[in-house]
C-alpha positions as a printed Julia matrix, in Angstrom:
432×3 Matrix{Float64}:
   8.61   -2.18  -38.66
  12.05   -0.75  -37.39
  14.93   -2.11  -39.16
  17.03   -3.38  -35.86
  13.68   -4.59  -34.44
  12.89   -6.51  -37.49
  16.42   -7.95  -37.88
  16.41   -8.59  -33.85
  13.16  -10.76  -34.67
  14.28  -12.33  -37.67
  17.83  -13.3   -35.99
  15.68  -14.33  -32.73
  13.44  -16.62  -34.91
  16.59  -18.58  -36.25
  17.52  -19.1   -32.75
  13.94  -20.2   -32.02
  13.84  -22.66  -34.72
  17.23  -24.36  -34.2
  16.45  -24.72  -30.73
  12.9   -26.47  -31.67
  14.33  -28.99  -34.07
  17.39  -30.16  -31.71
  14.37  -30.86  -28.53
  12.13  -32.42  -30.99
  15.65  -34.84  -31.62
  16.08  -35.02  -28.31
  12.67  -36.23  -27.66
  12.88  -38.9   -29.83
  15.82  -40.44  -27.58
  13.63  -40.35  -24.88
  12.17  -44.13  -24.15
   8.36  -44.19  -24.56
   7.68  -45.36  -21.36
   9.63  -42.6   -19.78
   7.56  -39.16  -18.92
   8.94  -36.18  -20.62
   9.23  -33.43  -18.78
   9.02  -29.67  -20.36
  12.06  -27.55  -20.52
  11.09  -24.04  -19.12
  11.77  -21.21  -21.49
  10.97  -23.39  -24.32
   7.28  -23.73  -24.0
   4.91  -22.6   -22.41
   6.17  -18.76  -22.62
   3.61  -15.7   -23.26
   3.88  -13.39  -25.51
   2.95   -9.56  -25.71
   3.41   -7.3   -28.09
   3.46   -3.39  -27.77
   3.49   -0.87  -30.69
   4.96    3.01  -29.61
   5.33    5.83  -31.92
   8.15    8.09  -30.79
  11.8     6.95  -31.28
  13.18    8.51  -28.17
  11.87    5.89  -26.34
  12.86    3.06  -27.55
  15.44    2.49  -25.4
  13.49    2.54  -22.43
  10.96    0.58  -23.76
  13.44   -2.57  -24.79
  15.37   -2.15  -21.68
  11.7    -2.2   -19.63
  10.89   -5.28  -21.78
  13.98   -7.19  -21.23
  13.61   -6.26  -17.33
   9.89   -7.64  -17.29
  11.29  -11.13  -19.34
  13.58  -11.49  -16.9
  11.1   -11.32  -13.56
   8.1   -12.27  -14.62
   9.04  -14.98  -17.82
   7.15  -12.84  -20.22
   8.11  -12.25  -23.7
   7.42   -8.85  -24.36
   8.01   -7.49  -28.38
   7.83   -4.04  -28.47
   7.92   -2.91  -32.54
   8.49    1.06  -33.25
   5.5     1.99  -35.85
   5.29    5.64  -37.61
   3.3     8.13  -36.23
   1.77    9.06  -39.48
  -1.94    7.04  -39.13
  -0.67    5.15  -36.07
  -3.94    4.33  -34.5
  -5.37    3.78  -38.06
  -2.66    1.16  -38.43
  -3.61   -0.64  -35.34
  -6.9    -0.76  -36.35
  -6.28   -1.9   -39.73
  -3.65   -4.61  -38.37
  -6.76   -5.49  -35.69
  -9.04   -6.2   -38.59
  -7.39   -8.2   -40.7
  -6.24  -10.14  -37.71
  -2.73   -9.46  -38.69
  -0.11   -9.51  -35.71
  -1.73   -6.46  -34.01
  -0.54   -4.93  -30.35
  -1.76   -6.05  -27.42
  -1.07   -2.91  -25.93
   0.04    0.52  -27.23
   1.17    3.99  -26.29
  -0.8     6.89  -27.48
  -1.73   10.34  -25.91
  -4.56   11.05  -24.39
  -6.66   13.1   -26.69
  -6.94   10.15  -29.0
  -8.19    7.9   -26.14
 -12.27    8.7   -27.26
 -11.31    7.64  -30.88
  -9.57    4.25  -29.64
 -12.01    3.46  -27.32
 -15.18    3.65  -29.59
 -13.21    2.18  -32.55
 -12.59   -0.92  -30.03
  -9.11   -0.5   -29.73
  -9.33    0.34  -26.08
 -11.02   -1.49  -23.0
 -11.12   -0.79  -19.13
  -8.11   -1.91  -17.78
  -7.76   -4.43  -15.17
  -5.64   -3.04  -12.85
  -5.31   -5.99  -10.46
  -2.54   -4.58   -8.76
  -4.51   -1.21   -8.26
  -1.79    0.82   -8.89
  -4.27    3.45  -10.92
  -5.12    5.82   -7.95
  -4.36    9.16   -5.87
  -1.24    7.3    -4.52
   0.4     7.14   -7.49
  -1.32   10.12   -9.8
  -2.2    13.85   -9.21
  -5.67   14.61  -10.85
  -4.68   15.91  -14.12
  -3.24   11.69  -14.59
  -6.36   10.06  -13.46
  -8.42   12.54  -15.86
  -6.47   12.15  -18.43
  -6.88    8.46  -18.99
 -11.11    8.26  -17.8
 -12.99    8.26  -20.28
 -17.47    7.7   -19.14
 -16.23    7.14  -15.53
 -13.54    4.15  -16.37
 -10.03    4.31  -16.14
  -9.31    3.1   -20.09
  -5.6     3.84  -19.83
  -2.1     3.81  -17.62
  -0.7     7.06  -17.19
   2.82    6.84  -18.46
   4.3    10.2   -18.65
   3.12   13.91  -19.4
   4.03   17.21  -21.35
   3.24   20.31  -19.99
   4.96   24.43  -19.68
   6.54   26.12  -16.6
   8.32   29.06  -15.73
  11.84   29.3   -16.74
  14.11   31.95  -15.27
  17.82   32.83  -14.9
  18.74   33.38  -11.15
  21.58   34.82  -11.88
  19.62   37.74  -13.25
  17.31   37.61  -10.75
  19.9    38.02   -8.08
  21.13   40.81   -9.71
  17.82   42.79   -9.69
  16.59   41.59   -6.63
  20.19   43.15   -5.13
  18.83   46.1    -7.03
  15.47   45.89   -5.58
  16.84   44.87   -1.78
  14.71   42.18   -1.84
  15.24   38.37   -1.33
  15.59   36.12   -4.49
  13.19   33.96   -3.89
  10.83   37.09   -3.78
  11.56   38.1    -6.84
  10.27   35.32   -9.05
   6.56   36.71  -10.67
   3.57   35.73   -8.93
   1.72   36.81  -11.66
   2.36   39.05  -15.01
   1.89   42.37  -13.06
   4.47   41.32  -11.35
   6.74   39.89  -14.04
   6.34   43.62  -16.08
   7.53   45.51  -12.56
  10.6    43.96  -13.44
  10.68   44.66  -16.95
  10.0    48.09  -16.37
  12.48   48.64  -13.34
  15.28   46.17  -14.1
  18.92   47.16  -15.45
  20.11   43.79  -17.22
  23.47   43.03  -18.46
  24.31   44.21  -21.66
  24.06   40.54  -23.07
  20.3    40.66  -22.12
  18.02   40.87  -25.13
  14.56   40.65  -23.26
  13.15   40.27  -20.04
  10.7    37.89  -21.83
  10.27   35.98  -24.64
   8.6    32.79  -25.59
   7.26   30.88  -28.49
   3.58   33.4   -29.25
   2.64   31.0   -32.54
   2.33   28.01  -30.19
  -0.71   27.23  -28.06
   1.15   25.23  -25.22
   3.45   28.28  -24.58
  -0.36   30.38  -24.59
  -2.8    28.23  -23.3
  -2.11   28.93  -19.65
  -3.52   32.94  -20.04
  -6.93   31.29  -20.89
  -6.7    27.79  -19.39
  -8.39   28.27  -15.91
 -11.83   29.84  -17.83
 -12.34   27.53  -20.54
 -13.58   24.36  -20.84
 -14.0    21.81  -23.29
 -15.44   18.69  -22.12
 -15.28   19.28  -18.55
 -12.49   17.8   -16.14
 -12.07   14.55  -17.89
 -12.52   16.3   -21.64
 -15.38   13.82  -22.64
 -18.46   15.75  -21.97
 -20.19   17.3   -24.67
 -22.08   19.4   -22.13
 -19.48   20.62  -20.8
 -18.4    23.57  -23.18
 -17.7    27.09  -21.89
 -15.88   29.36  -24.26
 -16.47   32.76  -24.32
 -17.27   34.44  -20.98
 -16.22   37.53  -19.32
 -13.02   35.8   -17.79
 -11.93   34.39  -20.53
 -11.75   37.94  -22.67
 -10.32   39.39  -20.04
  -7.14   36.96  -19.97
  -6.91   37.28  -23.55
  -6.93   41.05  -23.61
  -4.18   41.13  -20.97
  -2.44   38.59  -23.15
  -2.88   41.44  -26.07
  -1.41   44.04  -23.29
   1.96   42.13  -23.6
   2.29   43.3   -27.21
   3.27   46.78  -25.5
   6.1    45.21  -23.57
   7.42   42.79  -25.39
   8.26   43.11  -29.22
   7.64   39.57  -30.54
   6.69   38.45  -34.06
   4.59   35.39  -33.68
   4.98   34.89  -37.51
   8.99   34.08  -37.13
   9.31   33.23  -33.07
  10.33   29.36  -32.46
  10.39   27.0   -29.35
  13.47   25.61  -30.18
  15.03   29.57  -31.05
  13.6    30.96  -27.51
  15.12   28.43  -25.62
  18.79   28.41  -27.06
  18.16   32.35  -26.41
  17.91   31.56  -23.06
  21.08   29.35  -23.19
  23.13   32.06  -24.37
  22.07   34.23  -21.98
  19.61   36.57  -24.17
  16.61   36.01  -21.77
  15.48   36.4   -18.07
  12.16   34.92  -18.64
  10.66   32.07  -20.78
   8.03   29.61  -21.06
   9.28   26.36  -21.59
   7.96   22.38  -21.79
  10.04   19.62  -20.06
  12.67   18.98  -22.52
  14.38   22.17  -20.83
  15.1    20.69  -18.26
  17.41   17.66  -19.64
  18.64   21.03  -21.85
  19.3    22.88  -19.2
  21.33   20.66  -17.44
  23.64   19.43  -20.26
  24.28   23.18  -21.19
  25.26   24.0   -17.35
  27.81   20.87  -17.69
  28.78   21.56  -21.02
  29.5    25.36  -20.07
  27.18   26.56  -22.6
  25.01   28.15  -19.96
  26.97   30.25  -17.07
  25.25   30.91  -14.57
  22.15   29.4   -12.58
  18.51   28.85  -13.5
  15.67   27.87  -12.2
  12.3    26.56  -12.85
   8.89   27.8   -11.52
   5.17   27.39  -11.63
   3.75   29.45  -14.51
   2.53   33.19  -13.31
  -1.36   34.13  -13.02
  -2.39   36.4   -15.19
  -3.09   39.21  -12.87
  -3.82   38.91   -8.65
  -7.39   38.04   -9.21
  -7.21   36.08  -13.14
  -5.54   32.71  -12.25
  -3.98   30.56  -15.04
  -3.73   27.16  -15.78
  -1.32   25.38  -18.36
  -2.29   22.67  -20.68
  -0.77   19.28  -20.37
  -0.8    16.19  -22.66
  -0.52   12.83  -21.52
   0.87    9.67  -22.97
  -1.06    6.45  -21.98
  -0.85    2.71  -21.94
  -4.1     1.19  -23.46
  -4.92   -2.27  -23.66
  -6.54   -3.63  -26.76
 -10.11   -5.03  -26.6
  -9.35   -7.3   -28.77
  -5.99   -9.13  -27.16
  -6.13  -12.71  -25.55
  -3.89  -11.7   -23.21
  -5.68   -8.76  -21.55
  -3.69   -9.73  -18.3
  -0.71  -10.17  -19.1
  -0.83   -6.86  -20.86
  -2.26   -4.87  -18.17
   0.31   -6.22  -15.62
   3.36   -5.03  -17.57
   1.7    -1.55  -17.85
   1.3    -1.63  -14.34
   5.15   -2.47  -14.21
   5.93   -0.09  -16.37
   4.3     2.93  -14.76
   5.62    1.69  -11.34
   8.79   -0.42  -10.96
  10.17    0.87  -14.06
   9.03    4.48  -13.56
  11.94    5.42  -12.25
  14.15    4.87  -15.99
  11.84    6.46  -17.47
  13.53   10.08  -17.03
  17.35    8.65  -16.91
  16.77    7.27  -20.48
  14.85    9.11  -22.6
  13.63   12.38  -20.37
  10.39   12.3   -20.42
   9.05   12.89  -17.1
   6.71   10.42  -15.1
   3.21   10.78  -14.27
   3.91    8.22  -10.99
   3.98   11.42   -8.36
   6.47    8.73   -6.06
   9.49    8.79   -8.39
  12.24   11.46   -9.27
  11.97   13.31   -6.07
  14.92   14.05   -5.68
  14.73   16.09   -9.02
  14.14   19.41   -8.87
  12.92   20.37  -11.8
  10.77   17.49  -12.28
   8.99   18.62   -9.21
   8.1    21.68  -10.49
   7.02   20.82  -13.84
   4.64   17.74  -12.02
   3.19   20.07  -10.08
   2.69   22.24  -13.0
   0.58   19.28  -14.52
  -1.19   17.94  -11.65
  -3.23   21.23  -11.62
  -3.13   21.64  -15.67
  -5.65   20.76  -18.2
  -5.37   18.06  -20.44
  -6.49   17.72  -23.64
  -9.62   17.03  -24.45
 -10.47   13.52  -25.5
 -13.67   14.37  -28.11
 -13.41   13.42  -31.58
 -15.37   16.41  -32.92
 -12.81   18.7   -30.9
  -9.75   17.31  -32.25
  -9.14   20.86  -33.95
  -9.96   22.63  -31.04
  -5.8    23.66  -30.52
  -5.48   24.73  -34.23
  -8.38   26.83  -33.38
  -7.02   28.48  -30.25
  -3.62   28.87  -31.87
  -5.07   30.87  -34.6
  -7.11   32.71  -32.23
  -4.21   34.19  -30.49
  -2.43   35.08  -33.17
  -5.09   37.32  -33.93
  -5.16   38.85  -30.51
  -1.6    39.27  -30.71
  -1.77   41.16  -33.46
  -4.41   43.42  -32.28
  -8.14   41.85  -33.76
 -10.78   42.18  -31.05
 -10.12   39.53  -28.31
 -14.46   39.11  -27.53
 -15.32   38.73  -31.13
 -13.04   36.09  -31.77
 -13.92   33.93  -28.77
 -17.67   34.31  -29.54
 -17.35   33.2   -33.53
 -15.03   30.28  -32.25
 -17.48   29.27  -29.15
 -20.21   29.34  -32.06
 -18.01   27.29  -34.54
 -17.02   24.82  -31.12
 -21.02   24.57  -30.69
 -21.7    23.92  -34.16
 -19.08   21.2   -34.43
 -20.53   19.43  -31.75
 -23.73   19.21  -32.86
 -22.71   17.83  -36.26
């Protein structure tokens, strides 16, 4: 348990227990034949508890709690556990009928694993708040699992284009052509420029982003592969290796000629300072850029303007399609206060949506909130056409896989005969 958490509970405990032993005195003043009447707040008050993984959000997450107290008379304990074996340590804690969560946060991938351990159930969703008025259709796959919604939707990680407009300006001035025109359709499109624009002198590259990392990849391959189907729980659902699919990759290897990158030494976190110091037109970058972005334009780190974009198809006829992660609410099978538990996710992905952003910038999967933002539009349009991860156990490798893959590709191995030995190591996985 978190240190502050654990002293909060210890410290709210005391309070508890002083509080019990000066009612129980002041029942005993009470004359028998008068009726005693409950003091609210004393008794009587539910309890959840919630377990989360990631740090950043624990401010959210206690201000959300103290929120829902507050309305609906709910004591909510949320309790920060490690990542390392998280859902094994809900299990264990579930079966040694330890203080265990009533609900947790995990991502959606694991959702399979949770749900046929018994750590996850259908939700309830009385307030039917789980729907196409509140999620795109990447959500709402994301979190069913055999046709049921077994999750909330919380929030979601996925790539877009990032570009400097400034630059852009600049060549589309060069080009006579309007801005707005000038941001790549596709990578035919994005290599015109690299072939045709005159950048500043503080330009390194026209683009650059992180090669040794599948999310910054995924979207050359994404709209030709499946694993699992829409949802990502169908074992016959698999389609690897097809003509598409090659295709994408060898224009992937095509880059190589354009762009000098060495996927052995590129970083995320490198690329997108790059950017910030004005290195880069082009990159591919997740959601935290955006919160980036914005503190280095008030900071004065980044001159200039930028903008974000959806990602660019591979060519005019090979579309792409990004890969997105999810992070879900799931309710344990096992808590006596299924209810209560599903109506403070529901609050959570509704009421208090609109936090969620503000205090720890991670964007919402609830399509009504932060509309007014920009670059939150773009990236959840990004995701409501992505591909999430897939939920089966025996694919849980499946992005190690693809990452090696293009590494290989990148540096110049046969793009067909890689997909068809991993397609065959994908098939024989799943029939283990």
């Amino acid at each position: 348990m978190h240190r502050r958490i654990k002293l909060f509970s210890i410290l709210a405990l005391a309070g508890i227990t002083a509080g019990l032993f000066a009612y129980n005195g002041f029942l005993e003043s009470i004359p028998e034949e008068e009726e005693i009447v409950e003091i609210p707040g004393v008794f009587g008050k539910e309890t959840i508890r919630f377990w989360y993984a990631e740090e950043s959000m624990s401010d959210y997450i206690n201000s959300a709690a103290v929120a829902y107290g507050e309305k609906e008379n709910i004591r909510v304990i949320p309790e920060l556990v490690s990542e390392s074996q998280y859902l094994e340590a809900i299990n264990n804690a579930t079966i040694r009928e330890d203080v265990f969560p009533d609900m947790y946060l995990i991502t959606n991938d694991s959702m399979e694993k949770a749900y046929l351990a018994g750590l996850a159930t259908e939700i309830m969703d009385t307030k039917g708040v789980v729907g196409e008025k509140n999620f795109s259709p990447a959500a709402l796959s994301a979190v069913t699992y055999q046709g049921e919604y077994i999750g909330y939707p919380m929030y979601f990680e996925t790539t877009a284009l990032l570009y400097n407009e400034t630059y852009l300006q600049e060549w589309a001035a060069q080009q006579e052509t309007p801005t707005a025109a000038s941001v790549p359709g596709n990578l035919d499109e994005l290599l015109t420029m690299a072939d045709t624009f005159d950048p500043p002198e503080t330009v390194d590259s026209i683009f650059t982003w992180d090669v040794s990392d599948i999310f910054y990849n995924y979207y050359m391959v994404g709209n030709y592969i499946s694993v699992g189907g829409e949802n990502g729980d169908d074992r016959n659902q698999i389609n690897i290796y097809n003509n598409e699919a090659v295709l994408c990759l060898q224009k992937y290897q095509a880059l190589t000629q354009f762009f000098n990158i060495e996927s052995s030494t590129v970083d995320y976190d490198t690329v997108l300072q790059d950017f910030i110091d004005g290195k880069l037109v082009y990159t591919i970058a997740t959601t935290d850029a955006a919160a980036k972005l914005a503190q280095a334009k008030e900071e004065g780190t980044f001159t200039g303007e930028y903008g974000f974009a959806m990602l660019p198809d591979v060519t005019s006829e090979l579309k792409s399609r990004s890969l997105s992660v999810t992070g879900v609410l799931a309710i344990s099978s096992y808590s006596e206060k299924k209810q209560e538990a599903n109506d403070f996710a529901a609050f959570l992905v509704t009421e208090y949506a609109d936090e969620l952003y503000g205090r720890c910038d991670k964007m919402s999967a609830n399509m009504t909130v932060d509309t007014d933002n920009g670059a939150v539009q773009v990236f959840r349009a990004e995701y409501a056409e992505s591909a999430p991860l897939s939920k089966m156990i025996e694919t849980s490798n499946l992005w190690i896989q693809l990452e090696v893959l293009f590494s290989k590709v990148w540096n110049g191995e046969d793009a067909g005969i890689l997909l068809q030995e991993m397609a065959n190591q994908v098939a024989t996985q799943l029939i283990k």
